[in-house]
C-alpha positions as CSV (number, residue, x, y, z in Angstrom):
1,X,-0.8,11.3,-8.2
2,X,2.2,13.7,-7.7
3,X,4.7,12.9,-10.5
4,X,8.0,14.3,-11.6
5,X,7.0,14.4,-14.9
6,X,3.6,14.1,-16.7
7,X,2.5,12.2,-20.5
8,X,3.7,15.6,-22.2
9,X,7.0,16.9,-20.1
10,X,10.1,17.2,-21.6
11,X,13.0,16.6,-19.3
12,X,16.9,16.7,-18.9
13,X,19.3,14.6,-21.2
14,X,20.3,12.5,-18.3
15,X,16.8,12.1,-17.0
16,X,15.6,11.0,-20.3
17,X,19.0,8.4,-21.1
18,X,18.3,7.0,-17.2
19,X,14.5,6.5,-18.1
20,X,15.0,5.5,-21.4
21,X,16.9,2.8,-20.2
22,X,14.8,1.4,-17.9
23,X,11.3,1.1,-20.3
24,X,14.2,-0.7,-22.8
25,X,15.3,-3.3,-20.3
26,X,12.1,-3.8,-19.8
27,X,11.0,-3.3,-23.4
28,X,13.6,-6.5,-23.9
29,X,12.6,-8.6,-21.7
30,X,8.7,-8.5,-22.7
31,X,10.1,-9.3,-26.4
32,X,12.3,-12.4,-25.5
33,X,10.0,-14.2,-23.6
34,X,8.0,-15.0,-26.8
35,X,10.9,-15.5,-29.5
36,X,10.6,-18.9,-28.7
37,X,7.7,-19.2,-31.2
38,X,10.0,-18.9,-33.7
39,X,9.9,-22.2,-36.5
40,X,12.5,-23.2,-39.0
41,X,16.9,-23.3,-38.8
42,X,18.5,-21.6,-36.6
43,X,19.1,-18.9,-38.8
44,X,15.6,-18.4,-39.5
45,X,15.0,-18.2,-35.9
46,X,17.3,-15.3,-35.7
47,X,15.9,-13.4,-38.1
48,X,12.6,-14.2,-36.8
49,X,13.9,-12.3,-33.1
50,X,15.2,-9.4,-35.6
51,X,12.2,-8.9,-37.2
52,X,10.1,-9.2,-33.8
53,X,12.1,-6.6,-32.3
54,X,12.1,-4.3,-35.2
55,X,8.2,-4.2,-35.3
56,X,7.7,-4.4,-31.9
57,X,10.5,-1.0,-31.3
58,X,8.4,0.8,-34.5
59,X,5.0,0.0,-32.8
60,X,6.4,1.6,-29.7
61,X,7.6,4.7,-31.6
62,X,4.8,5.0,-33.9
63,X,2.1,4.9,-30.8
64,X,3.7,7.2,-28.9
65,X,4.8,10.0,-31.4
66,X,1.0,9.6,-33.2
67,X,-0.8,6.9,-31.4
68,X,-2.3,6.7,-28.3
69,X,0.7,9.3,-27.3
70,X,1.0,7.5,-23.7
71,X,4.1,6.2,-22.1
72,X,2.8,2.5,-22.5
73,X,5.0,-0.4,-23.1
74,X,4.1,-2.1,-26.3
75,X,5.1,-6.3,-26.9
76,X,3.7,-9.4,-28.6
77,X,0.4,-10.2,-27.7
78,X,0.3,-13.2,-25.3
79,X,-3.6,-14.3,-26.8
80,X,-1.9,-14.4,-29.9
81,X,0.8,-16.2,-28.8
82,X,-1.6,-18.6,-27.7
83,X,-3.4,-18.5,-31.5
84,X,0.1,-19.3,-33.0
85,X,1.3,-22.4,-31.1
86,X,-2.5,-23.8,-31.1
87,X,-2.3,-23.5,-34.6
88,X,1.3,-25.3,-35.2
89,X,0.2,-27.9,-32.5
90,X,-2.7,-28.8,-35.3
91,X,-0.1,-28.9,-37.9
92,X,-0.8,-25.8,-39.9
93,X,1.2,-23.7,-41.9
94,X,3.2,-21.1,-40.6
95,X,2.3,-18.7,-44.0
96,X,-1.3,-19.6,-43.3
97,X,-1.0,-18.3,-39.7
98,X,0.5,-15.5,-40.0
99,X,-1.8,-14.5,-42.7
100,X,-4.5,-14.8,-40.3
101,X,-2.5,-12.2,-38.0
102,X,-2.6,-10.3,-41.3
103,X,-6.2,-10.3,-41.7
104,X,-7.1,-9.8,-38.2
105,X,-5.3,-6.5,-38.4
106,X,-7.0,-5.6,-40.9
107,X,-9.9,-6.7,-39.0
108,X,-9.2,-4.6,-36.1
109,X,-8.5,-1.4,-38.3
110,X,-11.7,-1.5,-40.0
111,X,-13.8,-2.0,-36.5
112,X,-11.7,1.1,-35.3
113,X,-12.3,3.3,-38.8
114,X,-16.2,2.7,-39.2
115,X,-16.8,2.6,-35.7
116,X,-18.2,-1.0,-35.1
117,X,-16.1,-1.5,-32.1
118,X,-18.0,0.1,-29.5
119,X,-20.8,-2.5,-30.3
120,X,-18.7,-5.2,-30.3
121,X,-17.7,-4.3,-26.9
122,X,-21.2,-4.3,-25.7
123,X,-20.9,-8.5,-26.0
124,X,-17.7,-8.9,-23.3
125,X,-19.7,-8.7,-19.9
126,X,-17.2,-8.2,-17.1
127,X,-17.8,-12.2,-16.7
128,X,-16.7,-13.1,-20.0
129,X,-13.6,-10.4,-19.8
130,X,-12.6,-12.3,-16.5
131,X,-12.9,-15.8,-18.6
132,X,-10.6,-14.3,-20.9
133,X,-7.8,-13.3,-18.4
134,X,-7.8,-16.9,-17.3
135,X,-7.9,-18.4,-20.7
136,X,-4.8,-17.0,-21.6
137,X,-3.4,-18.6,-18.5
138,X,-4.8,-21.7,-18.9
139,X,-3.7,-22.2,-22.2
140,X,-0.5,-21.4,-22.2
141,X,-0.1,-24.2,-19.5
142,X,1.3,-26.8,-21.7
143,X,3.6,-24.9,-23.6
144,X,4.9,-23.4,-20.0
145,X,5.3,-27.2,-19.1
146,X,7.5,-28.3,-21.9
147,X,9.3,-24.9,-21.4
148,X,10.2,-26.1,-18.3
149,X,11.2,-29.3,-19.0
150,X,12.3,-29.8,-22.8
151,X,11.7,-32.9,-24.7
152,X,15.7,-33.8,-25.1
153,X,17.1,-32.5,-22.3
154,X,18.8,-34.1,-19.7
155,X,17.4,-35.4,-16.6
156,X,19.9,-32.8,-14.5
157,X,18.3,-30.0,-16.9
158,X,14.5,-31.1,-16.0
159,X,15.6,-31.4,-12.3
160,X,16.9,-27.7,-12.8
161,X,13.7,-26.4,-14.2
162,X,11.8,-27.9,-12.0
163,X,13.8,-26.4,-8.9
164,X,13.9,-23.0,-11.0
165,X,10.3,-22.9,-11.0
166,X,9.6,-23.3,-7.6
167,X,12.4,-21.2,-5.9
168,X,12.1,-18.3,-9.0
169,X,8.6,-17.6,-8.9
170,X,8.9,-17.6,-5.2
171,X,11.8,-15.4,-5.6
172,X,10.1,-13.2,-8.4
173,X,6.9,-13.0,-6.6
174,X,8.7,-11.9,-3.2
175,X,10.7,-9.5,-5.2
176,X,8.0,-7.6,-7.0
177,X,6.3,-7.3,-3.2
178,X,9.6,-5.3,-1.4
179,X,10.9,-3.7,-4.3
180,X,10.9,-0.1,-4.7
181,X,11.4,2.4,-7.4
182,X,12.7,1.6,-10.9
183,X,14.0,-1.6,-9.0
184,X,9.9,-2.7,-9.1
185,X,9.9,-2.9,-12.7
186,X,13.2,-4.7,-13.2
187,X,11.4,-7.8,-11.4
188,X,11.5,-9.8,-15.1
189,X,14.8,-8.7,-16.5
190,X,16.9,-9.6,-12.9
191,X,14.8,-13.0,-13.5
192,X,16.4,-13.3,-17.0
193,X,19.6,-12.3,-16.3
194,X,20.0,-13.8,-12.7
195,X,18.3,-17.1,-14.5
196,X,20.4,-17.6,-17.6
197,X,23.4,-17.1,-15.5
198,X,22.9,-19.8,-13.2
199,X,21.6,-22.2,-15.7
200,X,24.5,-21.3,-18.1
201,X,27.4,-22.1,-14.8
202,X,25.5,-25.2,-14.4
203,X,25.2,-26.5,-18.0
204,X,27.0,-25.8,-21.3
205,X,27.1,-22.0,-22.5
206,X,26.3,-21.7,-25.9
207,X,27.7,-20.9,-29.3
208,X,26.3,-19.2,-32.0
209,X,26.5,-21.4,-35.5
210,X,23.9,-19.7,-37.4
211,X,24.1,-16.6,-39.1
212,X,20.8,-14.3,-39.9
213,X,18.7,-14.9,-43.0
214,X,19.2,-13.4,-45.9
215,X,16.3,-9.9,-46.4
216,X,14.7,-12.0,-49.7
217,X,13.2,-13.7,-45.8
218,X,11.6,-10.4,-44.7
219,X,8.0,-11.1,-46.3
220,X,6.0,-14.6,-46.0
221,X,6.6,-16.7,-48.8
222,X,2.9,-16.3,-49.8
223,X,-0.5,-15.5,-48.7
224,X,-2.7,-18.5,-47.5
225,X,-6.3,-18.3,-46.4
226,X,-8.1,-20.9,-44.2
227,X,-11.4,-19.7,-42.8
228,X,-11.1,-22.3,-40.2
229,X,-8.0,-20.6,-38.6
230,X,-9.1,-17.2,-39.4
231,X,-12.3,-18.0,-37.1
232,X,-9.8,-18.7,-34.2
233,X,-7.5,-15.8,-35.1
234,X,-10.8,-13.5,-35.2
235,X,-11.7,-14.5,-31.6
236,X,-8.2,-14.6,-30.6
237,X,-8.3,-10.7,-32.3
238,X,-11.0,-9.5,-29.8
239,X,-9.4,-10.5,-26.8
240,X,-6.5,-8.4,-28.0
241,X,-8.6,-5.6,-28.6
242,X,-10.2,-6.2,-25.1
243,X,-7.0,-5.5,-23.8
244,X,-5.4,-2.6,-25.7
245,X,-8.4,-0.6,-24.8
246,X,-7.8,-1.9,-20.9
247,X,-4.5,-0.9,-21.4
248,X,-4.9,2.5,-23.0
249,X,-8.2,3.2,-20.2
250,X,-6.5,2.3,-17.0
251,X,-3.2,4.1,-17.5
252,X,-5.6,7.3,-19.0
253,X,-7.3,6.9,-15.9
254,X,-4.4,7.0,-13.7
255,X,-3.2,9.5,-15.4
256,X,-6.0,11.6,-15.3
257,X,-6.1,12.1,-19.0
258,X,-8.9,13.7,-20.7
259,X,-9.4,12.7,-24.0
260,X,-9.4,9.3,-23.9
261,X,-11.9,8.2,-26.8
262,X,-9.7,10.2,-29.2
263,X,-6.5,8.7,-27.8
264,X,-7.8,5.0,-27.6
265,X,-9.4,5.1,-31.7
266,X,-6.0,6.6,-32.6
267,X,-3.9,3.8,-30.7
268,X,-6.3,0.9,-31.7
269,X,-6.2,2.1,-35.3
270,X,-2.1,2.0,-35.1
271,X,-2.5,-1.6,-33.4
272,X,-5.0,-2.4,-36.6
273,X,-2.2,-1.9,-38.6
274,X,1.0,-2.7,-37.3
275,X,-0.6,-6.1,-36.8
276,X,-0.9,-6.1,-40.4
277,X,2.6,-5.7,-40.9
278,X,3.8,-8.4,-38.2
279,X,1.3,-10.6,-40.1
280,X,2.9,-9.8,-43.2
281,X,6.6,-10.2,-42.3
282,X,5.8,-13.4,-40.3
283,X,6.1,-12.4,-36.8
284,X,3.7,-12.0,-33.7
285,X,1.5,-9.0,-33.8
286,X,2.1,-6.5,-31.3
287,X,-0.2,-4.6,-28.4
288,X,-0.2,-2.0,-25.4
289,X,0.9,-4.0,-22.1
290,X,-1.0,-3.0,-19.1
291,X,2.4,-3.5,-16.9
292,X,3.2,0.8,-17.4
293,X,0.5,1.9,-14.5
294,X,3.2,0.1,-12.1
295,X,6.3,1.4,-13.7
296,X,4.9,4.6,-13.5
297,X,3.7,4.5,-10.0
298,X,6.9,3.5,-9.2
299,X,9.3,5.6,-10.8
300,X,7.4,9.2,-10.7
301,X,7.9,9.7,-14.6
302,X,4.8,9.5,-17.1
303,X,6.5,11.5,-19.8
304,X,5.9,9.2,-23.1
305,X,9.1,11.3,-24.8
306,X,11.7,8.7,-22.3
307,X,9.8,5.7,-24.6
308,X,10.8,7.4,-27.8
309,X,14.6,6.7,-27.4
310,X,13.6,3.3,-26.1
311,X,11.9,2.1,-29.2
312,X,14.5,3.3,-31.4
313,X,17.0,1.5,-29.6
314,X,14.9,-2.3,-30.2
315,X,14.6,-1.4,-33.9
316,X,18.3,-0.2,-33.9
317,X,19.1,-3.3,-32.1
318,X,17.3,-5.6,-34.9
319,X,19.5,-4.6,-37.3
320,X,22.7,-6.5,-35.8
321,X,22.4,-10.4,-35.4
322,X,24.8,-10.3,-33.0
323,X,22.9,-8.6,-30.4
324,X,20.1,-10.2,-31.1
325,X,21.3,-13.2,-30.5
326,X,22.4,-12.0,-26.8
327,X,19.6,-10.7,-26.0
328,X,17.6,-13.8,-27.1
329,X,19.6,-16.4,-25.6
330,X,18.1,-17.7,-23.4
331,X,17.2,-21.0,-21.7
332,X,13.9,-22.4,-22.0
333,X,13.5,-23.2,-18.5
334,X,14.1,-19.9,-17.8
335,X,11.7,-18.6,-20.2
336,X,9.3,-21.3,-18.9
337,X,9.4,-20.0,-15.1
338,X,8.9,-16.3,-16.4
339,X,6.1,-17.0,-18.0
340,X,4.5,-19.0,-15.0
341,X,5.5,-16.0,-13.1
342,X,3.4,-13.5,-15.8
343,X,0.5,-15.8,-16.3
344,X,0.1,-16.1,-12.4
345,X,0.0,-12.3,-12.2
346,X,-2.7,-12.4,-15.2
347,X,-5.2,-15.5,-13.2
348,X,-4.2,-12.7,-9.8
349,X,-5.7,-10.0,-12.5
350,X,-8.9,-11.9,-13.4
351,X,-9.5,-12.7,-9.5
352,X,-9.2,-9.2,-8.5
353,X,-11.7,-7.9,-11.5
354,X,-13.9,-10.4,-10.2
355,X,-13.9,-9.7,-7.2
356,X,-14.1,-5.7,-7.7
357,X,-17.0,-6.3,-10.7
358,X,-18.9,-8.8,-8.1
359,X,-18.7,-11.0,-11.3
360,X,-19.6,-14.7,-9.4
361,X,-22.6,-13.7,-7.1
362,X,-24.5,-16.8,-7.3
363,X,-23.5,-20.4,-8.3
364,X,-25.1,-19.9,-12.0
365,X,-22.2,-17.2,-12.4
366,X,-19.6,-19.3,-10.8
367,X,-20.6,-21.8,-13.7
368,X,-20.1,-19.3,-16.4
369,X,-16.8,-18.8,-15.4
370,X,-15.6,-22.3,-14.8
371,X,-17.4,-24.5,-18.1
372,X,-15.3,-22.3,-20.4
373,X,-12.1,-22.8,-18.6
374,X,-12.7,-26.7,-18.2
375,X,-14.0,-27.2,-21.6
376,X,-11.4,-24.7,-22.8
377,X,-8.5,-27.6,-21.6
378,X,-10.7,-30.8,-23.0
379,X,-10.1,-29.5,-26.5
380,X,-6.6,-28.0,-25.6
381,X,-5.1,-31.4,-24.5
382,X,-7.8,-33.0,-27.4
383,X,-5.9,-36.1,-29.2
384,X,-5.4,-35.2,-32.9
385,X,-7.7,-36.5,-35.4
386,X,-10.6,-36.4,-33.7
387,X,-12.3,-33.7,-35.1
388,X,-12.3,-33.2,-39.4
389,X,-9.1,-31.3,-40.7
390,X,-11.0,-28.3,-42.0
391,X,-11.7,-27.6,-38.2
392,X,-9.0,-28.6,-36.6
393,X,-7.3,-25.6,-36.2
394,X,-10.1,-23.9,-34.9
395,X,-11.4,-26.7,-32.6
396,X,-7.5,-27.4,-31.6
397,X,-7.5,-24.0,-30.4
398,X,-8.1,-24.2,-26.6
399,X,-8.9,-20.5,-26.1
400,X,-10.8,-19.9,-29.0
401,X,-13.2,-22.8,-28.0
402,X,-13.2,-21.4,-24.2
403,X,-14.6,-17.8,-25.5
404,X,-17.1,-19.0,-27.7
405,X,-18.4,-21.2,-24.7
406,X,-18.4,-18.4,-22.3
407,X,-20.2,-16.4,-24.9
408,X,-22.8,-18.9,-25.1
409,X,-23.0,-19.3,-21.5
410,X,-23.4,-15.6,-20.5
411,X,-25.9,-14.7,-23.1
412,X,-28.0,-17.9,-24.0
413,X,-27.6,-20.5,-21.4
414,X,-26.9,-18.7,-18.3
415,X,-28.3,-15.4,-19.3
416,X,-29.3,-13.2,-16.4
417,X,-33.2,-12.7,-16.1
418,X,-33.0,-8.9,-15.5
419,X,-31.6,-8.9,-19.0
């Protein structure tokens, strides 16, 4: 690939403010289409998007500078995304999740330090990576839903969402086809932007009342273990391990980057650990984001120095409520639609590594696929009560349930006889 500049080149001031820019535009966008996790006042919620941003901006930094050292975009982790609102949909305790991001950083670090992680790979078949892809999608179905249309909205706001969704995505979709240049990868924040506007000259635009909470807020009130949600969080933990090391492998192999296994322990093991700290400060954990291949592509520049700037700036930007609360105001619908538009590109992922790893040859494969995604949604959409309280949270938890079944499926039930 000819580029203008590789992983390691330096370049001109104004090169490196016009790129640096662009990955933080982008860098934005990735982070505000998940604040919406955020529980508690509105102040808490603001200072819940300050402390995303500021450990999502010093992952960036921190992976670049002595990480993986590649020009990769670093956000929350959309499994975990999944793990969080699974778990508050069972009615657990927000301390109790996020100590379960805690200790599935630590989890992650320790499989990277002793070296355990190349056989847990060994278990995720291409067929059970492809289940994964679409249990991500699948799950977050609901949550895009009531995105989409909120609970207490008005009937001209659900008749907005739903006209959003089918003209944006169409929109988005046709956008990201005919789009050229550092225009490709600006597909999500004109989306944002362009969005927001509209639904702001249509409806009411809104006023901040809540100031941030005070930094006596910036640690969990305590630590709380629950082996039930720690199971789910654990699964939910090597998906996102699954896809760092996708991440950092397809953009070293694009790249054409040599020493890859060194790269990829170091950037796992800095993933290990900053999830720790997410966990502890209450906040998603963070992970590489496999959209830099096309940013790259498009642009000509691989050079992970224009991220460094970047990063700073979303940790520099954490440190005013004010801008915070621009860049994280936006409308659920709109948020809604984006992230049909990103979990349609992830189900178009999983088709395309099916097809390209011949994963569904015969009808016994095809099975393997679908079961987990079916019996993923029974206990997704699962009435509560139904199963005992211990459990719930893992049993609630759609995509935890979906992975252990495909793991089942591929290696006991449905296990290939040349095996």
């Amino acid at each position: 690939m000819n580029l203008k500049y590789n992983v390691d080149d330096r370049m001109p001031a104004g090169q490196l403010a016009l790129y640096a820019i662009q990955w933080f535009v982008l860098c934005i966008a990735v982070v505000s289409t998940s604040v919406f996790v955020a529980q508690g006042s509105p102040a808490e919620k603001l200072f819940y998007s300050q402390k995303l941003f500021a450990v999502i901006g010093l992952t960036g930094f921190v992976q670049v500078v002595w990480g993986h050292r590649l020009p990769l975009v670093v956000g929350p982790a959309a499994v975990l995304l999944v793990g969080v609102l699974s778990s508050l949909a069972a009615e657990a305790e927000t301390t109790t999740i996020y100590s379960s991001i805690a200790i599935g950083g630590v989890l992650v670090s320790l499989l990277t330090i002793s070296g355990l992680m190349r056989y847990v790979q060994r278990i995720f078949t291409p067929r059970i990576i492809v289940v994964i892809l679409m249990l991500i999608a699948f799950t977050l179905a609901p949550t895009i839903t009531n995105l989409v249309f909120p609970a207490k909205a008005s009937h001209e706001v659900h008749i907005f969402g739903l006209l959003f969704a089918i003209v944006g995505v169409v929109v988005m979709v046709i956008l990201n086809r005919t789009l050229k240049g550092v225009a490709k990868s600006l597909v999500i924040p004109i989306a944002l932007v362009a969005g927001s506007v509209l639904y702001f000259t249509l409806f009411d635009t809104p006023t901040r009342t809540a100031s941030a909470a005070s930094l006596d807020k910036l640690l969990i009130s305590e630590f709380s273990a629950d082996w039930s949600l720690i199971v789910a969080f654990t699964i939910c933990y090597i998906a996102l391990v699954i896809n760092d090391i996708g991440s950092m492998g397809s953009l070293g192999a694009m790249l054409g980057i040599e020493d890859m296994e060194r790269r990829t322990k170091r950037g796992l093991g800095i993933t290990g650990a900053m999830n720790i700290l997410a966990g502890a400060v209450g906040v998603l954990g963070p992970v590489n984001y496999s959209m830099s291949p096309g940013v790259i592509a498009s642009t000509g520049c691989a050079s992970r120095y224009a991220l460094i700037p970047a990063s700073l700036l979303l940790v520099l930007s954490a440190l005013f409520p004010d801008v915070i609360w621009v860049l994280t105001a936006i409308p659920s619908p709109v948020i809604g639609v984006i992230l049909l538009f990103l979990m349609s590109t992830q189900l178009a992922a999983s088709f395309e590594m099916m097809h390209a790893k011949q994963a569904a040859t015969t009808f016994a494969d095809a099975l393997t696929l679908g079961l987990p995604v079916m019996v993923a949604m029974l206990f997704q959409l699962m009435p509560k009560g139904i199963a005992p309280e211990v459990i719930q949270p893992l049993v609630g938890n759609g995509f935890a349930i979906g992975v252990i079944t495909v793991i089942v499926m591929e290696h006991v039930i449905n296990r290939p006889k040349s095996r």
